[in-house]
C-alpha positions as CSV (number, residue, x, y, z in Angstrom):
1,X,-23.4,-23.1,5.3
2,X,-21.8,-22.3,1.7
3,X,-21.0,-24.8,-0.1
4,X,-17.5,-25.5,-1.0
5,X,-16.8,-25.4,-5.2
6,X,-14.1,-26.6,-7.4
7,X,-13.0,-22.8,-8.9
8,X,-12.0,-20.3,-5.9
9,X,-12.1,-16.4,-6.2
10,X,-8.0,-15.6,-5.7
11,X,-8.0,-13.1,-3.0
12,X,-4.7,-12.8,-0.3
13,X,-5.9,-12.4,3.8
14,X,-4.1,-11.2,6.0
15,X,-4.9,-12.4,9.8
16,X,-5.8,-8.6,10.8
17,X,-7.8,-8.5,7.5
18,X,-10.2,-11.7,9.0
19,X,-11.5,-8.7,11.2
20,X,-12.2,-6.1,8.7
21,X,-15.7,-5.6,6.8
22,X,-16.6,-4.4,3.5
23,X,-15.2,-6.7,0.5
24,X,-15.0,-5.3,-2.9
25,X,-18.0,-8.0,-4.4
26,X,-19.4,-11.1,-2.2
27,X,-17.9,-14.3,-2.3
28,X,-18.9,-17.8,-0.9
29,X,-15.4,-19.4,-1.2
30,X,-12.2,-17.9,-1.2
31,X,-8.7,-20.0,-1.8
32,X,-6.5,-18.2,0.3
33,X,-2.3,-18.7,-0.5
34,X,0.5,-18.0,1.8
35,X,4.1,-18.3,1.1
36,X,5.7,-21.4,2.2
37,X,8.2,-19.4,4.2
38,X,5.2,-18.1,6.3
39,X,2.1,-20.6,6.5
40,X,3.8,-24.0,4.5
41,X,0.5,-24.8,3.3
42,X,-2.6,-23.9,1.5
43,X,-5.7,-23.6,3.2
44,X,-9.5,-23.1,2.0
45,X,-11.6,-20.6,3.6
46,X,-15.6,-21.7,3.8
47,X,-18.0,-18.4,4.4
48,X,-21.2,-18.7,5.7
49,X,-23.7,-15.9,5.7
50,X,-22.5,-14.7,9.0
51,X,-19.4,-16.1,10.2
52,X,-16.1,-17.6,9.1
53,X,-15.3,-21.7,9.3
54,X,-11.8,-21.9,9.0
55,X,-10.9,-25.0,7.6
56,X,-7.7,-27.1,9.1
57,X,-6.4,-24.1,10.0
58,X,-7.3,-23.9,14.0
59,X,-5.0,-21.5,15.2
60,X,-6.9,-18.4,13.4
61,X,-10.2,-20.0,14.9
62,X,-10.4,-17.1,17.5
63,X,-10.3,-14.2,15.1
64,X,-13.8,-12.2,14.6
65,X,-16.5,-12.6,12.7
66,X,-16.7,-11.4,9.0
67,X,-19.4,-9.3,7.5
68,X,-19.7,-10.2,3.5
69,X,-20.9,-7.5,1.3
70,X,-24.2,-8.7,-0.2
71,X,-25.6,-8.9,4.2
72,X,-26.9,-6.4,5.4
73,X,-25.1,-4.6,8.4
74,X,-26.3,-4.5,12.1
75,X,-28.5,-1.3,12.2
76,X,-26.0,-0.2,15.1
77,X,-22.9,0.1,13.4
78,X,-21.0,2.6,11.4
79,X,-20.6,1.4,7.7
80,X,-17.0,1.3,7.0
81,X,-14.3,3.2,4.6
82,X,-11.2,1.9,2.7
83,X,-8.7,2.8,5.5
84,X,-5.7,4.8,4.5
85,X,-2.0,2.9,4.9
86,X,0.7,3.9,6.6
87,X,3.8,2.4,5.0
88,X,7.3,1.9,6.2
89,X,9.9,1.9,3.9
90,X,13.8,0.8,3.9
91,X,16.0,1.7,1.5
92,X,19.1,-1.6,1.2
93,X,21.9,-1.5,-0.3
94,X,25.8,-3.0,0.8
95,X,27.9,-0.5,2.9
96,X,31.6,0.0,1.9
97,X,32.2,-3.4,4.1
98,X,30.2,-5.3,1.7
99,X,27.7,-5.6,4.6
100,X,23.4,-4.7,3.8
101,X,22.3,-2.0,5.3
102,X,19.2,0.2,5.7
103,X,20.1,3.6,4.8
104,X,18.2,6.8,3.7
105,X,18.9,9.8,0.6
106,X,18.9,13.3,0.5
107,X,17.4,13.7,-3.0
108,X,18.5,10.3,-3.6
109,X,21.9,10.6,-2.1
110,X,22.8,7.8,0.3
111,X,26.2,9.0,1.3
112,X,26.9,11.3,4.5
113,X,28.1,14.6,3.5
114,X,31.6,14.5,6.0
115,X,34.6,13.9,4.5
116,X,34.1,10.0,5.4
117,X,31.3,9.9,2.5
118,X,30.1,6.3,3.7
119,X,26.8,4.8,3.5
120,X,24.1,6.2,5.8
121,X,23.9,3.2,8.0
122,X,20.6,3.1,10.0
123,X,19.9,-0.5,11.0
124,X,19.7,-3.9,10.1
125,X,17.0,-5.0,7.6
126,X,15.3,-7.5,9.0
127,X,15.3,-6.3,12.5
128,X,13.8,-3.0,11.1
129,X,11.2,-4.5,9.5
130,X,10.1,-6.4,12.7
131,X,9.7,-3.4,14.6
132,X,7.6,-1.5,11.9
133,X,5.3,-4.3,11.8
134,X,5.1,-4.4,15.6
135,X,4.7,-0.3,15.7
136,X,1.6,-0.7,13.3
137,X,3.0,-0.4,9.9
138,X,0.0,-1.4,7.2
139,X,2.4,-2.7,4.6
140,X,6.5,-3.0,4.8
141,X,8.9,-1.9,1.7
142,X,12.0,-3.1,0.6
143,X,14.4,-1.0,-1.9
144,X,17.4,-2.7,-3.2
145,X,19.0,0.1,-4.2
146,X,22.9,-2.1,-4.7
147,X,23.3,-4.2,-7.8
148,X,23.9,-7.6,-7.6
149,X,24.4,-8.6,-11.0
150,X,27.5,-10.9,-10.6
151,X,25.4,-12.9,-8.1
152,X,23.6,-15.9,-9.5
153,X,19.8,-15.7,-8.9
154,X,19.4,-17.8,-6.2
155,X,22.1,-16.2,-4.4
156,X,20.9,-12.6,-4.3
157,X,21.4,-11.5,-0.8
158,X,18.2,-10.0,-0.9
159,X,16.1,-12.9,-1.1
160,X,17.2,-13.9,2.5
161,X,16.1,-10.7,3.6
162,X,12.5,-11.4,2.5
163,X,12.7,-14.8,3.8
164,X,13.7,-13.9,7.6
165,X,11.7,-11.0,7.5
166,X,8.6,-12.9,6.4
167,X,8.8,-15.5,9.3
168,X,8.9,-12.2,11.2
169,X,6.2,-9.8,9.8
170,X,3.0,-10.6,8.8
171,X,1.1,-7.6,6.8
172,X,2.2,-7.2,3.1
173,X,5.9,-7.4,1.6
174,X,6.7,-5.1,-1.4
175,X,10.6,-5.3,-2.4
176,X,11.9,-3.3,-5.7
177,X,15.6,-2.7,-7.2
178,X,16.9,-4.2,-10.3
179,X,13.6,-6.7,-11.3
180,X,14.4,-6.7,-14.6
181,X,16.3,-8.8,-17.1
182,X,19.6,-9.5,-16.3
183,X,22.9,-12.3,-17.3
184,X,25.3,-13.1,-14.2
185,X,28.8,-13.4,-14.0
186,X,29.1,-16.9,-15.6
187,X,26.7,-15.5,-18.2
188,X,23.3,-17.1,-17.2
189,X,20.4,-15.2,-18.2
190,X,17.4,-14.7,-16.4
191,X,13.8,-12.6,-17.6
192,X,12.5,-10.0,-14.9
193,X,9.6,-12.7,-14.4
194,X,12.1,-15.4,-13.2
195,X,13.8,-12.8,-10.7
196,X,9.8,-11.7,-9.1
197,X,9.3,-15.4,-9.2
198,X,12.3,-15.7,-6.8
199,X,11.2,-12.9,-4.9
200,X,7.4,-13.9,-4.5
201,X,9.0,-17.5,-3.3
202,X,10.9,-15.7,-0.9
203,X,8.4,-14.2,0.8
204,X,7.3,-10.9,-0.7
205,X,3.7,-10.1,-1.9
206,X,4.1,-7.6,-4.4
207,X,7.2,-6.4,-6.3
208,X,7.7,-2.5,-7.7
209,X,9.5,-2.4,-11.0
210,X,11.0,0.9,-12.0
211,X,13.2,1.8,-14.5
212,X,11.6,-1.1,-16.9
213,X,7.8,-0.1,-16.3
214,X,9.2,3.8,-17.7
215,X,10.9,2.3,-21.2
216,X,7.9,0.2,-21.4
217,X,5.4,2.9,-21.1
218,X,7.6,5.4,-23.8
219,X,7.3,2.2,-26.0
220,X,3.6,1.9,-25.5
221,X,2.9,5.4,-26.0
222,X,4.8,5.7,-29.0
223,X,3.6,2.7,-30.9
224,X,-0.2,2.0,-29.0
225,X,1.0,-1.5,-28.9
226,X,1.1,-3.8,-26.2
227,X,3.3,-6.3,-27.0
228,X,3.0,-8.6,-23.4
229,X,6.6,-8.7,-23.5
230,X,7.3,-5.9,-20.9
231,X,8.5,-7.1,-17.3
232,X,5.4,-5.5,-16.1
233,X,3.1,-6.8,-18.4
234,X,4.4,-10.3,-17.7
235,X,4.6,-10.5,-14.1
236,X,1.0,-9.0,-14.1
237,X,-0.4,-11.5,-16.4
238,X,0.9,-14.8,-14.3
239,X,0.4,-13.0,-11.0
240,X,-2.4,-10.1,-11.2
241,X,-1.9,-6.9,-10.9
242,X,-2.4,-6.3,-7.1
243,X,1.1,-7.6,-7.2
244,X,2.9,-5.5,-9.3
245,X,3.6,-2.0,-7.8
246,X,5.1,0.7,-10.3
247,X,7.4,3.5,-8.8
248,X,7.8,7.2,-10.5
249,X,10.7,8.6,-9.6
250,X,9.9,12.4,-11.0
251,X,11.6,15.7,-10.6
252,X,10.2,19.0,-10.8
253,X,10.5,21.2,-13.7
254,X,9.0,24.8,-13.9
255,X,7.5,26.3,-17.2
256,X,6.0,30.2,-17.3
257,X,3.5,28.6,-19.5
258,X,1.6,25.2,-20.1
259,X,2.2,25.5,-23.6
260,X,5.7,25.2,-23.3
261,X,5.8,21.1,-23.0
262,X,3.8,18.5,-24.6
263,X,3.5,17.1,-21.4
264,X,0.5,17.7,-18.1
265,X,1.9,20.5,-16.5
266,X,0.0,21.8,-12.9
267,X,0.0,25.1,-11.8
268,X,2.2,25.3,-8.5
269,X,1.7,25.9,-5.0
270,X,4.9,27.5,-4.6
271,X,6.2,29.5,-7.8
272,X,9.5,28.2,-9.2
273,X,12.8,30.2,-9.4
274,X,12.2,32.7,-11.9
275,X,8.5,33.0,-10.6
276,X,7.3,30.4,-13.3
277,X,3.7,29.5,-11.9
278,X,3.8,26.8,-13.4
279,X,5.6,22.8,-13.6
280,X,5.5,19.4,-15.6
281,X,7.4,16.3,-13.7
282,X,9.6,14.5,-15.6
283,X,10.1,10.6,-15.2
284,X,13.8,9.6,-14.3
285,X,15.3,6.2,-14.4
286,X,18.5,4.3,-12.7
287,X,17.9,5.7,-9.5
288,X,17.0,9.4,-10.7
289,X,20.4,9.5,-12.4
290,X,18.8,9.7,-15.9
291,X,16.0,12.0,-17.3
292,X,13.3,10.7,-19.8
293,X,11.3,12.6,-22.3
294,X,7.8,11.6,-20.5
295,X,5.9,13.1,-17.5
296,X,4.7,11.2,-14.3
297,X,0.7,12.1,-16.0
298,X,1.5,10.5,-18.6
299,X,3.8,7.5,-17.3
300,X,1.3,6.6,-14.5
301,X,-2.1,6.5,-17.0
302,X,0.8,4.1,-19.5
303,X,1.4,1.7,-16.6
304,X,-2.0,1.3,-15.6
305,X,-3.2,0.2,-18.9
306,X,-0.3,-2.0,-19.1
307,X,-0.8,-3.8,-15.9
308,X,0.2,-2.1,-12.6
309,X,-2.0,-2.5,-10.0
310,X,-0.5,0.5,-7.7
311,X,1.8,3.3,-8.1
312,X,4.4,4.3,-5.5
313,X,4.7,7.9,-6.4
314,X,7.9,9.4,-5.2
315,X,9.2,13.0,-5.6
316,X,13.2,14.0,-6.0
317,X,13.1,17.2,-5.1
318,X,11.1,16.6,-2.0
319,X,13.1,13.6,-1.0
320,X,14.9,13.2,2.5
321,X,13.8,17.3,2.8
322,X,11.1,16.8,5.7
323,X,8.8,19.9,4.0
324,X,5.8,17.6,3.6
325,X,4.6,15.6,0.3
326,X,4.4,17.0,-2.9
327,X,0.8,17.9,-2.9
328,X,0.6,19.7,-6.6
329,X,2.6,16.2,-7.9
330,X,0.3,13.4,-5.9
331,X,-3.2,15.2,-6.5
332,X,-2.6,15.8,-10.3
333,X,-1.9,11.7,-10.3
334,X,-4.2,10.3,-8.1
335,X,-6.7,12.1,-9.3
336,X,-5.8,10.8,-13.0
337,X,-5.9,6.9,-12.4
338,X,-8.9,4.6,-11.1
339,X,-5.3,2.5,-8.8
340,X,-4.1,3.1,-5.7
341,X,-1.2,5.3,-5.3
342,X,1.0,5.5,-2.5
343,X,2.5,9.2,-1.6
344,X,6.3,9.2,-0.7
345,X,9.4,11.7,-0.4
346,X,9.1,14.4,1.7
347,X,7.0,13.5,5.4
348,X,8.8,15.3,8.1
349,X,5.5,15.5,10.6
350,X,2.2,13.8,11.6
351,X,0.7,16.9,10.3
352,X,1.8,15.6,6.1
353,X,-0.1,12.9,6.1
354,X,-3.1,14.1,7.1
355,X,-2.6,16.4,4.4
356,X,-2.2,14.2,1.8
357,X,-4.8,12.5,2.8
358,X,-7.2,15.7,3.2
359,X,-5.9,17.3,-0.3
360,X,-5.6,13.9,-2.7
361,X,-6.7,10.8,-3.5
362,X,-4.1,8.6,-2.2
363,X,-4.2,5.8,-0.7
364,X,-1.4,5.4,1.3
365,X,1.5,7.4,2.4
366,X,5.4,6.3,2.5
367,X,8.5,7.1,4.7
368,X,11.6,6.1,6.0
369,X,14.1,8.6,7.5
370,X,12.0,9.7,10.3
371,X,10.9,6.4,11.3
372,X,14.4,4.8,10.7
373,X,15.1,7.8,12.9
374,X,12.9,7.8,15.5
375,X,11.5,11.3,14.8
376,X,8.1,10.4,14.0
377,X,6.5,6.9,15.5
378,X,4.1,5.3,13.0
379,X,1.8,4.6,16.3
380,X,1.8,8.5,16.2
381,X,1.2,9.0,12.7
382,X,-1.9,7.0,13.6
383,X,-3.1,8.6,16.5
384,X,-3.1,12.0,14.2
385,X,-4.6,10.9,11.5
386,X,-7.7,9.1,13.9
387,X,-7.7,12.5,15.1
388,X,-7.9,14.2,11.9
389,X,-10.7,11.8,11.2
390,X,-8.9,9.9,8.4
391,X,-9.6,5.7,8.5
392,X,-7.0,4.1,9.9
393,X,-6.5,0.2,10.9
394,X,-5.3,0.8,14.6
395,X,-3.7,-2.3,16.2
């Protein structure tokens, strides 16, 4: 048996994780943290060569076995692949009742287009969530796309989102809206890291900064400096970057030529208006609202040096269309950075994410409307993409 040591190798399980194979490096010990809302405890994991003991923690005793890198495989079996994720996303923000809601854009507009102009309403957080994570969903996102800034921190009615939902679903929790800096209404300030802390108490597992990962990249780039005083570079440094997620919010722009633009340009599947063949993508901020002089190239290489561990790379002009991913956009990033990134905006089929997965490097794909709608089930996202022989986890 190996023995137990005094300094642990940090690595988050998940229960269906106790049945996969192929670690990044071998480990003998591995301290394994849940949230309090979830496991109320922490509990040591003791590997042997072949097997798992679990440690005062019986009722995962009748998972499988785990096969360490470092042993040698059965002769018999199939050596295995980093599976692709299928991710379920919900956009929440508060309805004009004041209630939260899931709702979904059309190029980033929640609003119906009747003469009502309310909210999209298209269920209820938590009970969304649930049901992902029962249909198969690898990881679960939450957008808080409403402003709470007059709330104090430990009122944000977000946190008691994460904290029902994470008695209720038990594969990873990203949540993202408005981590940043921020004074309340009775002028309390709080840093970005002591709204994640909040967050990661509450239940999530990673957090996705926006808006504040993009000024801290221009600053980077400008100066070469990194000062450590960035949101990102500060949660990253207290808790590693597998739990900070940056999302690009880009939107297309076409140029006849690459020398028009300082920035990475790609040249198009589908030519632009005037015919340009030809496009850069240009980083937005505050919900797309605002343009910024720096390209997603050059914003996602910025963030990984600074500390992101995974890049949620979403697309405005392809968002809430149903016309597929933006193939030109996610290639020319994934294949520019040694992190995940997650594809999103724009899945309107099974037949889009095996293309994203056949004609990039991503590691995951993102939707919401047609799950929230019930146009695409993720259990048949799954099935296609086991038939399109892409690695999968299948329940």
């Amino acid at each position: 048996m190996a023995t137990m040591c005094t300094s642990f190798t940090p690595i988050t399980l998940y229960p269906q994780m106790l049945t996969e194979t192929g670690f990044h490096r071998h480990v003998t010990t591995v301290r394994v943290s849940y949230h309090l809302s979830r496991w109320a405890t922490l509990r040591q994991f003791s590997f042997t060569q072949r097997r798992v003991e679990l440690l005062d923690f019986p009722f995962l005793k009748n998972f499988s076995v785990l096969t360490l890198q470092g042993q040698r495989a059965p002769a018999h079996r199939k050596a295995s692949k980093l599976a692709k994720r299928v991710i379920a996303c919900l956009d929440v923000r508060s309805n004009d009742n004041g209630d939260l809601v899931v709702t979904k854009g059309d190029q980033y507009d929640v609003r119906d287009h009747s003469s009502s102009k309310e909210v999209r309403n298209l269920g209820k957080p938590v009970e969304l969530a649930s049901q992902y994570y029962i249909d198969g969903a690898d990881e679960v996102s939450f957008l808080n796309i409403t402003g709470f800034r007059a709330f104090p921190l430990g009122d944000l009615p977000m946190l008691e989102v994460l904290r029902c939902a994470s008695e209720k679903v038990f594969v990873p929790l990203t949540v993202g809206g408005g981590i940043r800096d921020f004074t309340d209404g009775s002028g309390r300030y709080y840093s970005s890291l002591e709204v994640a802390s909040e967050y990661f108490r509450s239940g999530a597992d990673k957090i996705s900064i926006g808006s504040d990962a993009v000024f801290a990249a221009e600053a980077y780039l400008q100066t070469g400096v990194k000062t450590g005083k960035s949101s990102l570079e500060q949660i990253s440094r207290v808790y590693g970057n597998q739990a900070v997620v940056v999302s690009i919010d880009p939107r297309r722009v076409y140029v006849k030529s690459p020398d028009e633009v300082q920035f990475r340009t790609v040249k198009v599947s589908s030519k632009g208006p005037l015919g340009e063949e030809y496009a850069w993508y240009q980083c937005t901020v505050s919900g797309g609202r605002d343009s910024r002089p720096i390209g997603a190239y050059e914003l996602a290489k910025a963030v990984e040096e600074l500390g992101a561990g995974e890049i949620l790379l979403n697309c405005i002009d392809c968002d809430g269309q149903g016309g597929g991913f933006d193939i030109d956009l996610i290639k020319m990033v994934s294949d520019a950075v040694t992190i995940p990134v997650i594809a999103s905006s724009g899945a309107g089929s099974v037949e889009h994410f095996s293309e994203v997965f056949e004609k990039t490097n991503a590691s995951a794909a993102l939707a919401a409307g047609i799950f929230h709608r019930k146009e695409v089930p993720i259990l048949a996202v799954k099935e296609h993409l086991v038939d399109s022989g892409v690695e999968v986890r299948m329940q």
